[in-house]
N, C-alpha and C positions, 0 to 999 in steps of 0.2 A: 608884610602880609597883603595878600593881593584883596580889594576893596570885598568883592563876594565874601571872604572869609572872613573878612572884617564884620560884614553886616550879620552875619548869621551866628557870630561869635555874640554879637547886641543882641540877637534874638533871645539866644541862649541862653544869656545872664537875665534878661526882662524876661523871661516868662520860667523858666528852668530853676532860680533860688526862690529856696522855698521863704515864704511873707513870712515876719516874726509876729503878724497882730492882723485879725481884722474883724471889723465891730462886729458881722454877722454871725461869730462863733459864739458871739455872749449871749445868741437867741436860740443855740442849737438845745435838742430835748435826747434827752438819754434813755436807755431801754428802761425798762421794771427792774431787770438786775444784769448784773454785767461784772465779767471778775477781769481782774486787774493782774500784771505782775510788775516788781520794783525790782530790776537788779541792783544790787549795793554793793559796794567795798567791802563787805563781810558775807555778801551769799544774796539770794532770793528768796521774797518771802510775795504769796497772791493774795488779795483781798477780794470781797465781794461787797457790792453795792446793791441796795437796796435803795428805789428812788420813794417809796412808801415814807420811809423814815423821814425824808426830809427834801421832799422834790425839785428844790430850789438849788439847792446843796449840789444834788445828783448831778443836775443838768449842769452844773457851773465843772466841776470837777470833771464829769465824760470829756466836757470841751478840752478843759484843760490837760488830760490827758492825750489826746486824739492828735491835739498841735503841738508835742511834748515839751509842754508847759515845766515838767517838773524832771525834766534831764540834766544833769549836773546839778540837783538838786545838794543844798548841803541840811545833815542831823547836826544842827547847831544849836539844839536844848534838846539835851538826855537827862534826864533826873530821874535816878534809880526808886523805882518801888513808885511813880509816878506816871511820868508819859515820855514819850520818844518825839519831838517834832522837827517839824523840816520845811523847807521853803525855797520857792526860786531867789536864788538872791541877787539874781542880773535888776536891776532897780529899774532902767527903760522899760524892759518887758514888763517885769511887772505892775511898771506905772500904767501900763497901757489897759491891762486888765481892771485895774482897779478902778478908772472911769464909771466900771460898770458894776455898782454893789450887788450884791445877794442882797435880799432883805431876809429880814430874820424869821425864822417859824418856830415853830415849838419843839419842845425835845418827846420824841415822840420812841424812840429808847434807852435804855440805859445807857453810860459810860462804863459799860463792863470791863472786864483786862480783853485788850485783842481789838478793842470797839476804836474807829476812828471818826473823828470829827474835823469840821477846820475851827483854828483859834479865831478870837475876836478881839477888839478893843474896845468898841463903840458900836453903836448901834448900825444895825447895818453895812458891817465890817468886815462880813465873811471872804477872801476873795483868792486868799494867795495860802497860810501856813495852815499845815495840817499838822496832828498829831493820836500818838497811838498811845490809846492804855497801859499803862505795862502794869496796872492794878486796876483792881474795881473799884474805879471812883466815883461811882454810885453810891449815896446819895449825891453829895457835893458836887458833881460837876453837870448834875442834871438839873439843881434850882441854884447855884450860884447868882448873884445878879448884881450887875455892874453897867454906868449906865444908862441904867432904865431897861434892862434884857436879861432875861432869865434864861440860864443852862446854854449846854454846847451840843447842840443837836447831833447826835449821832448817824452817821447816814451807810458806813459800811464797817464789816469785822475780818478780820485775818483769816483766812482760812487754810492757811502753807506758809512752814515756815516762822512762827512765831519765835524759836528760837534764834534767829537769826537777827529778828525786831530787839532781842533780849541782850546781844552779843553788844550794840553800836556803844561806843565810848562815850563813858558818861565823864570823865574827869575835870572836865570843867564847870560843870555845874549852872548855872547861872552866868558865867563872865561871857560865855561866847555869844548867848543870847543878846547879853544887854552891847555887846559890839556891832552887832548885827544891826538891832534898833537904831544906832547913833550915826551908822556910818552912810552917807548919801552916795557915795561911787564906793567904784575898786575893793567890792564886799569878797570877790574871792580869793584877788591876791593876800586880801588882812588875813584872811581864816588862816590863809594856807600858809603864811610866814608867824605868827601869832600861835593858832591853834592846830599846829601839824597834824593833829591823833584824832581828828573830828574824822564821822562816818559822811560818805556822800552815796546817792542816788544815783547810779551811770545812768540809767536806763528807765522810764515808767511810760507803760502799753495797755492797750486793752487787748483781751485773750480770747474773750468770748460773751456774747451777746443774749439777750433771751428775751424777745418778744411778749408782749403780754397777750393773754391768747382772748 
């Protein structure tokens, strides 16, 4: 390769791959609302955000949609008559986000069926798994408290598509989650040899935008 095409070939890789991480995304701010779509291994379903609900939430999730944070996501806790949840499970990446907590706010709507929030463990924990109603768990998952934190602030609801949210493989119930939690690397070669029938997330975008007026 003659030197020119050499150096331009180094151009290309330094400024041309796209960065997996950088800090100034964990200060971007999201519209008022803003709808979403997920393509999955079983169809499309679009959600809409509401940054009112939990503006902390909002902005953390635009970002992480924007840098598609939750592509090759896998639904690795379905529990029927429950919730649907999912998360990145590349462990670098999302070590890198976690640096940067959400801090918690308050639950300011229901956990209706259709309603999403992200899960927690501790205080100040928001930062990576979401999950979707697939009942009204209203009361219970709006004063639960663990912790020292009360409820899972709701901040967007499905609005396309819910059947498709309905459809993801629940058959494992709890095992796939607690594998998930344990394992420090290679979380998606385990799923994919382990938990073959798990739903995954190809694709998650923003669609459209809506200014607060």
């Amino acid at each position: 390769m003659k030197p020119t095409r050499y150096l331009l070939l180094l151009l290309c890789l330094a400024s041309c791959t796209k960065p997996m991480f950088k800090s100034k995304w964990t200060q971007e701010t999201a519209p008022e609302h803003f709808a979403a779509r997920f393509e999955t291994t079983k169809g499309s379903f679009e959600i809409e955000a509401t940054r009112e609900w939990s503006p902390k939430a909002v902005d953390r999730f635009y970002s992480l949609l924007k840098h598609g944070f939750y592509d090759s996501s896998s639904l690795y806790r379905v529990i029927p008559n429950f919730v649907a949840q999912f998360a990145n499970i590349d462990r670098e990446t999302a070590k890198k986000w976690k640096a940067y907590p959400v801090t918690d706010e308050p639950v300011m709507k229901q956990n209706e069926k259709g309603t999403m929030a992200f899960a927690r463990g501790a205080k100040d924990s928001r930062f990576n798994a979401l999950f979707i109603n697939l009942k009204n768990n209203s009361p219970r998952l709006d004063t639960l408290t663990s912790s020292g934190v009360t409820g899972y602030p709701v901040f967007a609801v499905v609005t396309k598509g819910m059947d498709v949210v309905e459809l993801f493989y629940s058959g494992y119930g709890e095992k796939s989650r607690h594998a998930v939690d344990t394992l420090k690397s290679g979380v998606r070669a385990f799923l994919e040899t382990n938990y073959p029938q798990l739903d995954y997330i190809r694709k998650a975008y923003v669609i459209k935008t809506k200014k607060k007026s």
